[in-house]
C-alpha positions in Angstrom: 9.7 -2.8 -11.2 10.8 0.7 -9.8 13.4 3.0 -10.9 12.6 6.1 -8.6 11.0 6.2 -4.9 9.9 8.9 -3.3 10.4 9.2 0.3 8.7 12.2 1.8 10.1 13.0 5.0 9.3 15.7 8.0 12.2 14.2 10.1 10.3 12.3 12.4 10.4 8.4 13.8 7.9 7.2 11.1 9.7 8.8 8.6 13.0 7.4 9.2 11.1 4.1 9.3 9.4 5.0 5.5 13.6 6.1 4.3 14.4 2.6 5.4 11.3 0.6 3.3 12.7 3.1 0.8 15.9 2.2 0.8 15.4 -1.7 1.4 12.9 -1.4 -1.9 15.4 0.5 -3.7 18.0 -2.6 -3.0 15.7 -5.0 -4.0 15.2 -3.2 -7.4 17.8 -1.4 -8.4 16.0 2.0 -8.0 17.4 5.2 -6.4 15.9 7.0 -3.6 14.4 10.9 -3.4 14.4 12.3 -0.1 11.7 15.0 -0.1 11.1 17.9 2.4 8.1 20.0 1.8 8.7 23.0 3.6 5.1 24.4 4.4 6.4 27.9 6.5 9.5 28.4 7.8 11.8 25.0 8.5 15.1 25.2 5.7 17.6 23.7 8.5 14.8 21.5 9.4 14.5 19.6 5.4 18.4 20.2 5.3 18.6 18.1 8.2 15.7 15.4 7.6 17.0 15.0 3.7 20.0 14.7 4.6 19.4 11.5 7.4 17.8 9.9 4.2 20.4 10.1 2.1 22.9 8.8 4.4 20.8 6.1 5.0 20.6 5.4 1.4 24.1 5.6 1.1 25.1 2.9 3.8 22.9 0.7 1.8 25.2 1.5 -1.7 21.7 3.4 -3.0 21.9 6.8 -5.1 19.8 9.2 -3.7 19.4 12.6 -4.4 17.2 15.2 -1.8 15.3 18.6 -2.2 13.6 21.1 0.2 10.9 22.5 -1.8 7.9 25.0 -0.4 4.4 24.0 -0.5 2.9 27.0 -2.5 -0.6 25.3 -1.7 -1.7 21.2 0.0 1.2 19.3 1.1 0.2 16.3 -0.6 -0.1 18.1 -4.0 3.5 19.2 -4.1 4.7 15.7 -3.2 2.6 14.3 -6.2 3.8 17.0 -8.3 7.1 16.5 -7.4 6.7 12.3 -7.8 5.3 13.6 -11.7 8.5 16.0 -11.8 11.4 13.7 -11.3 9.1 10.4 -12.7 9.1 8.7 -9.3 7.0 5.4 -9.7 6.6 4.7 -6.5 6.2 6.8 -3.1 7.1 5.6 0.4 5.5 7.3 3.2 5.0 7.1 7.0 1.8 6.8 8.9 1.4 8.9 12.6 -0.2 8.9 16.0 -2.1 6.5 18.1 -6.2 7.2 19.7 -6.3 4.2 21.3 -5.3 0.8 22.1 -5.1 -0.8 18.8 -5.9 2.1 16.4 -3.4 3.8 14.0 -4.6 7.3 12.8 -3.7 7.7 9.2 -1.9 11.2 8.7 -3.5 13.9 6.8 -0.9 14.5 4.4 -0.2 10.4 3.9 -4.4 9.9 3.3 -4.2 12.1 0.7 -1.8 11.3 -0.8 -2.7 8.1 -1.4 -6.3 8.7 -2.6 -5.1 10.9 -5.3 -1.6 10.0 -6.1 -1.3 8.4 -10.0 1.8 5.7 -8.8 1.5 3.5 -6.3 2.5 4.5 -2.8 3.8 2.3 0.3 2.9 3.0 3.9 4.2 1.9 7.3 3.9 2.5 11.0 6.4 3.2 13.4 6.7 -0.6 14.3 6.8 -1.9 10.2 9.9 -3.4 9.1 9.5 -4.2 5.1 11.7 -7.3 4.5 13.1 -7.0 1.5 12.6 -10.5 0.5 8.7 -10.0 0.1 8.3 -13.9 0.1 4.4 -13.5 0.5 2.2 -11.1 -0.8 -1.7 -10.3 0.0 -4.1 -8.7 -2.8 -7.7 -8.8 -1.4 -10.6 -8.5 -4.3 -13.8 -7.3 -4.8 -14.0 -7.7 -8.4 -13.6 -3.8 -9.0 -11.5 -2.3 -11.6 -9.3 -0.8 -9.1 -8.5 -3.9 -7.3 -8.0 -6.0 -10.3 -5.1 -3.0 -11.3 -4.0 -3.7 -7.5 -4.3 -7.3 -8.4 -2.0 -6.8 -11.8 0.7 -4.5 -9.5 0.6 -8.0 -7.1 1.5 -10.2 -9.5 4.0 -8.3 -11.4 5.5 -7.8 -7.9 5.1 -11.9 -7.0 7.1 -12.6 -10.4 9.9 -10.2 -9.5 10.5 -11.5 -5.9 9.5 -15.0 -6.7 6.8 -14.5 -3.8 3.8 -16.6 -2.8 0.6 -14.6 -3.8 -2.2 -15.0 -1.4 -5.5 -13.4 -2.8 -8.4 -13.1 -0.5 -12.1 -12.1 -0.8 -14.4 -10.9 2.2 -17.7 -11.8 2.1 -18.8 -8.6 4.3 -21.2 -9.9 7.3 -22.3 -6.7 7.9 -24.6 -6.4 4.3 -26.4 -9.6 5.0 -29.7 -9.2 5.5 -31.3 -9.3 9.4 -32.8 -12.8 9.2 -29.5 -14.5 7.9 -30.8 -15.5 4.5 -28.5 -18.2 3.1 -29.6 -17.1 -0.6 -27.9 -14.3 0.0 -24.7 -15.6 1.4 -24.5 -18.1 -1.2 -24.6 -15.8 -3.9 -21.9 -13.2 -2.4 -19.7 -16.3 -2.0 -20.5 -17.0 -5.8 -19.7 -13.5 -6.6 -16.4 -13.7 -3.9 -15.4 -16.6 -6.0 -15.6 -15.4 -9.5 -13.2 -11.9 -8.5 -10.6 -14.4 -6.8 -10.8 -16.7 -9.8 -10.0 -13.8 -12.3 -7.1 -12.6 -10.2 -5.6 -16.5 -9.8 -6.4 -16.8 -13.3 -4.2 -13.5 -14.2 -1.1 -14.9 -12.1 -1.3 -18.4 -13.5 -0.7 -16.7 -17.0 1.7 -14.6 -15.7 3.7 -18.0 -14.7 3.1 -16.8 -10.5 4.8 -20.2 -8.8 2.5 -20.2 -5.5 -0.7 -18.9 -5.3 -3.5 -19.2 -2.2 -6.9 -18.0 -2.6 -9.5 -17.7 -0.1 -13.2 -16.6 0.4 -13.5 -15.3 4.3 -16.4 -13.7 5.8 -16.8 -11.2 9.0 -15.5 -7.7 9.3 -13.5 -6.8 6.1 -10.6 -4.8 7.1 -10.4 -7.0 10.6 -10.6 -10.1 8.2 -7.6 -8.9 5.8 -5.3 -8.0 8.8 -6.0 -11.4 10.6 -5.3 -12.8 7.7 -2.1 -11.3 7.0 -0.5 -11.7 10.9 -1.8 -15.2 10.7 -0.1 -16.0 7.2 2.7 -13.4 7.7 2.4 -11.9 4.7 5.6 -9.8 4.0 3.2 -7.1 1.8 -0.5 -6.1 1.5 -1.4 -4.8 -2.0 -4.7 -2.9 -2.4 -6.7 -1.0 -4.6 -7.8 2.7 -3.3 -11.3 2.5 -4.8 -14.4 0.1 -4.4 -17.6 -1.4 -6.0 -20.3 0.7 -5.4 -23.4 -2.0 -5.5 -25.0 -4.1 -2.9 -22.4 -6.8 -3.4 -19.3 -4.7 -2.4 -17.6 -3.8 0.2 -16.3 -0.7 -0.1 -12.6 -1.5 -0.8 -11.1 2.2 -0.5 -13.1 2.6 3.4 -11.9 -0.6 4.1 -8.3 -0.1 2.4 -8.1 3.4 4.7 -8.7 1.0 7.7 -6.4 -1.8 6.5 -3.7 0.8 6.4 -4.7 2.3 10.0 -4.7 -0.9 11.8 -2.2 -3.4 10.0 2.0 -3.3 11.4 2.7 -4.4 7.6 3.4 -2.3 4.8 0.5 -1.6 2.6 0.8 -0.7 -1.2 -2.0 1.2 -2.2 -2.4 1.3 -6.1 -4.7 3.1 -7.9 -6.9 2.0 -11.3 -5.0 3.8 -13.3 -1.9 1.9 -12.2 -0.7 -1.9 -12.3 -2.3 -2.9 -15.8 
C-alpha cells in the first residue's frame, strides 16, 4: 500500500505526534520512513536535531528511516512535494497547529497547502490524534465527484489491506435547501446522496470489502462527518481535496479543510489524481 512516508518535521509537539502515525503506518506496511527538515533561514542544528528525534523513533519501532535538512529555495510546501517526488514517497504524514478557540483547530499554512496541491496522499493529525495501527474502521464521505470517488478507491484499497470495516457517508447539506423547506428538493438530494454512496458500496463489494456501512445524513457537512466518526469511532477519515461545483454539492474540499481543522482523527486527504 506504501513503500515510502514522508514525515515533515519543524521539531515541534505535533510533529512528533505526525513521526509517530508515520512510524505506526510504516509498521503496518512495511514501508520506511523520511524525516524531512525544510530549513527556510537559518536553523541546521535545529533539522539536525528534529530529524534526528524521527529517526530514533523509527528505529525503536524496527523501521528504516533515512533524514535530510534541505533549504527552501522558495514555499515550504513546494520543497516538501518536490522532495515526496524526489525520493518517490507515496504518502506524506504531517502535523496540524494552534488553537482560536474552544473547539477549533487552525490548519497550518504549510500543512493546507500541502495538501491542496500535493499529487500522493497526505495524512494529518492534531496534537491529541493517536492513529491506531489496526485501522479497523474507515470513513470515506461522497459527493459523487471525481475526486471523492479516487478518495473512495484509496478507502477501499486501504479497507482490503487492514481487513477494516468501510463506512461511507453522504451529507445531504441543510444549508442549500431552499427557505420554505421544499420536500421536492430534499427528496431529490437524497436520490442524488444515494446513487454516490451506491457507486462507492458497489466498488468495495467488487473489491471483496467484508463490512461495509453506508449512510445518507443531513445538517451541517463537516459537523455531520465528525459526529459521525466520534460516534462510530472510526480509526481513519479518507477524503477527497476537491468538490462538485453544482447546486447539488457540497463543496467537499471547504468542507474537507474543516473536517481536518475540527476532527481528533487522522484525515487522509487524497487527491483525483490518486487512488484509482
Amino acid at each position: 500500500m506504501y513503500d515510502t512516508i514522508l514525515v515533515p518535521t519543524d521539531g515541534s509537539d505535533v510533529a512528533a505526534v505526525a513521526a509517530d502515525a508515520a512510524v505506526t503506518l510504516a509498521q503496518r506496511f512495511g514501508a520506511d520512513v523520511r524525516g524531512l527538515y525544510v530549513r527556510d533561514g537559518d536553523g541546521a542544528d535545529d533539522g539536525d536535531r528534529a530529524t534526528a528525534a524521527v529517526a530514533e523513533r523509527a528505529a525503536a519501532a524496527d523501521v528504516e528511516a533515512t533524514t535530510a535538512v534541505v533549504d527552501a529555495e522558495g514555499p515550504v510546501h513546494r520543497r516538501i512535494l518536490a522532495d515526496a517526488d524526489e525520493h518517490g514517497a507515496d504518502c506524506i504524514v504531517m502535523g496540524t497547529h494552534g488553537r482560536t478557540g474552544l473547539d477549533r483547530f487552525v490548519l497550518g499554512s504549510v500543512a493546507e497547502r500541502t495538501l491542496r496541491e500535493s499529487s500522493v496522499p497526505v495524512l494529518t493529525v492534531h496534537e491529541d490524534t493517536v492513529v491506531d495501527r489496526n485501522l479497523d474502521a474507515i470513513l470515506v464521505p461522497t459527493d459523487g465527484s471525481d475526486c471523492s470517488e479516487a478518495a473512495a478507491a484509496h478507502a477501499v484499497d486501504l479497507a482490503l489491506a487492514t481487513d477494516a470495516a468501510l463506512h461511507v457517508v453522504h451529507v445531504v447539506d441543510a444549508g442549500v435547501l431552499p427557505m420554505d423547506g421544499s420536500g421536492a428538493v430534499f427528496d431529490e438530494l437524497q436520490r442524488a446522496g444515494q446513487r454516490a454512496l451506491d457507486s462507492v458500496v458497489e466498488r468495495a463489494e467488487r473489491a471483496g470489502v467484508s463490512t461495509i456501512r453506508a449512510s445518507v445524513l443531513s445538517g451541517t457537512p463537516y459537523r455531520a462527518i465528525t459526529d459521525y466518526a466520534d460516534a462510530e469511532d472510526v480509526a481513519l477519515v479518507v477524503m477527497g481535496t476537491h468538490g462538485r461545483t453544482g447546486f447539488d454539492r457540497y463543496l467537499l474540499g471547504s468542507v474537507t479543510e474543516r473536517v481536518v481543522r475540527l476532527t481528533d482523527r487522522p484525515v487522509l486527504t487524497v487527491d483525483d489524481a490518486d487512488g484509482r
